[in-house]
C-alpha positions in Angstrom: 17.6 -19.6 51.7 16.5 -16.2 51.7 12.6 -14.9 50.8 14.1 -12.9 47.4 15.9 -16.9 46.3 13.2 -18.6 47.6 10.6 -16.8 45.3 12.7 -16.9 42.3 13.1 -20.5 43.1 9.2 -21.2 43.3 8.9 -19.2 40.2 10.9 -21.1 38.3 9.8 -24.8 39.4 6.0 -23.5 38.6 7.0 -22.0 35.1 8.9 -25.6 34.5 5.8 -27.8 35.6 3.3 -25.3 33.5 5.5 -25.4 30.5 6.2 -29.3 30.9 3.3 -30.0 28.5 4.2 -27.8 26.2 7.4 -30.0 25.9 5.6 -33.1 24.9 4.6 -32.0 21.1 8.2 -31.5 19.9 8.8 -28.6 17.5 9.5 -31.3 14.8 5.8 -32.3 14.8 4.0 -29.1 14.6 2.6 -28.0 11.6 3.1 -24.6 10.0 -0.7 -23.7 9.5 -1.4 -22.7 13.0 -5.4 -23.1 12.7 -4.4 -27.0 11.4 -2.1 -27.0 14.8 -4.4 -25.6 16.8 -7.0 -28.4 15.9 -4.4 -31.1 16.2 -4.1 -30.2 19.7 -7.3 -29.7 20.4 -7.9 -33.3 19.7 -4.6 -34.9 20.8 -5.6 -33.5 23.8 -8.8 -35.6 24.1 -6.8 -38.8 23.0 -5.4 -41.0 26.1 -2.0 -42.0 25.7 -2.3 -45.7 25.6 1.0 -46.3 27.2 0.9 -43.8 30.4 -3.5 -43.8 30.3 -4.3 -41.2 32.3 -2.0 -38.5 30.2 -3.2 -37.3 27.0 -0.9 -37.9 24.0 -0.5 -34.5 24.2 1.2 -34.3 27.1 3.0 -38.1 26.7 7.1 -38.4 26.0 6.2 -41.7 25.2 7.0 -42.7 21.7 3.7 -44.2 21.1 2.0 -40.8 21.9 4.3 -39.1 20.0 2.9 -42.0 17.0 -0.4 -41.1 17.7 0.3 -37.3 17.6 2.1 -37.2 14.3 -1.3 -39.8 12.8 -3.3 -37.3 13.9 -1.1 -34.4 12.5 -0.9 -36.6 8.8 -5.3 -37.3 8.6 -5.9 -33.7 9.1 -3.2 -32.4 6.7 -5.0 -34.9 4.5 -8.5 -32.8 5.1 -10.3 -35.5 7.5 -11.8 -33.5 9.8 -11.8 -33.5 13.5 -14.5 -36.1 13.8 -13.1 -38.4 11.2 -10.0 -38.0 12.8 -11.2 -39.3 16.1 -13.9 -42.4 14.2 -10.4 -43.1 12.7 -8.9 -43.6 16.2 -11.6 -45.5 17.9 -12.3 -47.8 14.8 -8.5 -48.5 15.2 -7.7 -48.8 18.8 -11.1 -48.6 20.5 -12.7 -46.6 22.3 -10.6 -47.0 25.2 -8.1 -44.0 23.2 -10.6 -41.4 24.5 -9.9 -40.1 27.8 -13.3 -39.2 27.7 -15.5 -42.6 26.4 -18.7 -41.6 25.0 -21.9 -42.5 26.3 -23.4 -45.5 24.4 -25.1 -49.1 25.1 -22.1 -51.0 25.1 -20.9 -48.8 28.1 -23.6 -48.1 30.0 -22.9 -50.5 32.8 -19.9 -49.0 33.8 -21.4 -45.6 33.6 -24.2 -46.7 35.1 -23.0 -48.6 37.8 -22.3 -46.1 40.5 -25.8 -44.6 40.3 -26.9 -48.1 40.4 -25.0 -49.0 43.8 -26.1 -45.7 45.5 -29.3 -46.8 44.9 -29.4 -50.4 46.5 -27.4 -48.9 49.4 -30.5 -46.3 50.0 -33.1 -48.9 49.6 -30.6 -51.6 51.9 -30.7 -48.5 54.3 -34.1 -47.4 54.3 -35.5 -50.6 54.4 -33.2 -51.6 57.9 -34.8 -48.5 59.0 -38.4 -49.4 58.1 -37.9 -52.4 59.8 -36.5 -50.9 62.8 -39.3 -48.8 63.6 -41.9 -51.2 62.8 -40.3 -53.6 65.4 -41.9 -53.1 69.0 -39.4 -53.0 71.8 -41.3 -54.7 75.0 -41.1 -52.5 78.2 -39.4 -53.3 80.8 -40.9 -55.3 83.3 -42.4 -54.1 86.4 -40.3 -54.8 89.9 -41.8 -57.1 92.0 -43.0 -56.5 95.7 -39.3 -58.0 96.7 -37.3 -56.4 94.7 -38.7 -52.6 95.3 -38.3 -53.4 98.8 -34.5 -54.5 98.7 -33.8 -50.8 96.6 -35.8 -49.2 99.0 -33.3 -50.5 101.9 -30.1 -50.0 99.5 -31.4 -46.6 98.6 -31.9 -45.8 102.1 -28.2 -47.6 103.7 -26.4 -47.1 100.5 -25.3 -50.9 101.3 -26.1 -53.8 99.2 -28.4 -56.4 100.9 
């Protein structure tokens, strides 16, 4: 393939995968106020598909997100606003709907966890080292009278005795 075909070619599979979102919200489901669409996908963009989980429902095929989108379309068409919207979510499906959970007591394990196991592997570490240095390492022993004469004879022959 030529340069010229080659670039067109790239061109055209990046346009396709930046645009490939855009193809999730189908033209059927937008609404004609554009400020009321642009606040839909503001938040359907914060909502986790439930069937694919690490999409947003915004970027989801799946029907269920495509459910989801047109619920969220309906409550603010209805004049929730964009928090109630989301309360409305959680309180029905959990908290697990938000790609991004909030912090809260019910949770804080699991966000706190890592920081938590950094911690005891410093501490595990440190004190090994502590330990280390603190333990004295005996020097070696002295050579007896025989044995410095035997590497005084294999130093000087370079022959083991």
């Amino acid at each position: 393939m030529t340069r010229p075909r080659f670039f067109a070619a790239s061109i055209l599979v990046a346009a396709a995968l930046a645009s490939a979102s855009a193809l999730a919200v189908e033209p059927g489901e937008r609404l004609a106020d554009p400020a009321l669409e642009a606040r839909a996908r503001a938040i359907s963009s914060e909502l986790r598909c439930l069937v694919c989980q690490n999409q947003s429902i915004d970027d989801s095929s799946a029907p269920l997100a495509r459910d989801l989108r047109l619920l969220v379309r309906e409550r603010l068409q209805a004049g929730n606003s964009d928090d109630e919207v989301m309360r409305y979510l959680v309180d029905r499906y959990g908290e697990f709907v938000l790609l991004k959970p909030q912090f809260n007591f019910r949770n804080a394990v699991l966000w706190l966890s890592p920081f938590a196991l950094l911690a005891a592997v410093a501490l595990m570490l440190l004190s090994r080292n502590h330990r280390l240095s603190r333990s004295k390492v005996a020097p070696p022993a002295e050579l007896t009278d025989d044995e410095k004469s035997k590497l005084d004879r294999i130093l000087s022959d370079g022959k083991d005795v």
